[in-house]
C-alpha positions, -999 to 999 in steps of 0.1 A, spaced: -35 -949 810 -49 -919 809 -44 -881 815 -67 -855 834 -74 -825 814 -76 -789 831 -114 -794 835 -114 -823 849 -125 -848 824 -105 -878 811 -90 -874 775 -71 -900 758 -30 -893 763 -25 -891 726 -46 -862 724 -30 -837 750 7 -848 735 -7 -838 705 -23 -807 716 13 -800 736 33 -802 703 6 -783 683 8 -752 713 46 -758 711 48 -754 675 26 -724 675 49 -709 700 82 -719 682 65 -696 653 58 -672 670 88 -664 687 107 -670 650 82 -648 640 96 -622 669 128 -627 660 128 -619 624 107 -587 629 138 -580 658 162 -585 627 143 -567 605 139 -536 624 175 -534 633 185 -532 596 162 -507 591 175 -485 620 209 -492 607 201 -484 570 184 -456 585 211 -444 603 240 -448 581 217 -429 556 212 -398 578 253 -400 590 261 -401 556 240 -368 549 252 -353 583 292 -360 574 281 -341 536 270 -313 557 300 -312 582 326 -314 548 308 -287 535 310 -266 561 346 -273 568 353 -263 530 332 -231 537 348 -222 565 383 -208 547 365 -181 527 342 -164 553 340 -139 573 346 -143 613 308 -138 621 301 -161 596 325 -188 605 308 -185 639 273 -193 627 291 -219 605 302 -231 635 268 -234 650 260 -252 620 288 -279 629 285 -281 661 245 -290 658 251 -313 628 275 -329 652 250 -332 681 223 -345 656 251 -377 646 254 -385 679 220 -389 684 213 -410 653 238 -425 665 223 -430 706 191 -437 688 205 -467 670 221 -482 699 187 -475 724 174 -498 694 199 -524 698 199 -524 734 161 -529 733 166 -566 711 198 -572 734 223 -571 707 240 -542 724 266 -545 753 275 -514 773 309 -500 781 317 -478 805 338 -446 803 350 -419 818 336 -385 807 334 -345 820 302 -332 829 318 -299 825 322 -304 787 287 -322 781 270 -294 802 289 -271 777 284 -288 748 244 -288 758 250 -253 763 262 -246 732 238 -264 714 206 -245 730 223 -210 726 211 -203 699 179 -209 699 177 -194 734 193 -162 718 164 -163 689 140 -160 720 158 -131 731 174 -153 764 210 -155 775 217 -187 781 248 -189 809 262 -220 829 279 -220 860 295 -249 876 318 -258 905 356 -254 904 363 -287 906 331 -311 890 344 -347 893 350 -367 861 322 -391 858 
């Protein structure tokens, strides 16, 4: 017998099961092809970001050490320093998972959290630069913000 091909003319059936397993072959590299660039790309981002954590968590230490012998004004702007070294983890951190999540190798998990203390902690984060600017930063919330 014989099969129709898409413009209309007769081809021997041999030749469009061959030209099916050539396009299928083709694709089966291609998406293997996908798939180790996916890999690839997700050790990188995790080398990447163990690297950078490794050099935040030096710089946290430090300043934990450094801490004992200062001054209270400079404790507080070594506390600044903490605090924003602790901000930049966690994005590293969100960064690698928004990564993972793109390749669908990450699973969510909800939790509970206070917006009170992320809209602090984003407050305290931008204050200084806001007071470099010559701004005041303030944030007012409701009594009673529910817990997310």
């Amino acid at each position: 017998s014989r099969a129709v091909a898409s413009v209309g003319r007769r081809v021997p059936e041999g030749l469009v099961c061959a030209e099916v397993a050539e396009a299928r072959a083709h694709v089966h590299g291609l998406l293997q092809s996908q798939r180790l660039d996916m890999k690839a790309t997700v050790t990188l981002l995790g080398r990447l970001s163990h690297e950078l954590n490794t050099s935040l968590n030096a710089i946290l230490g430090a300043a934990q050490v450094m801490s004992t012998t200062l001054s209270p004004s400079d404790r507080e702007l070594l506390s600044i320093i903490s605090h924003t070294t602790k901000v930049m983890a966690n994005m590293v951190s969100d960064f690698l998972d928004y990564s993972q999540c793109q390749h669908g190798l990450l699973s969510l998990a909800y939790r509970p959290f206070s917006l009170t203390v992320l809209l602090e902690t984003l407050r305290r984060a931008f204050e200084p630069e806001a007071r470099r600017m010559g701004v005041s930063l303030h944030l007012s919330t409701a009594k009673a913000l529910p817990t997310c």
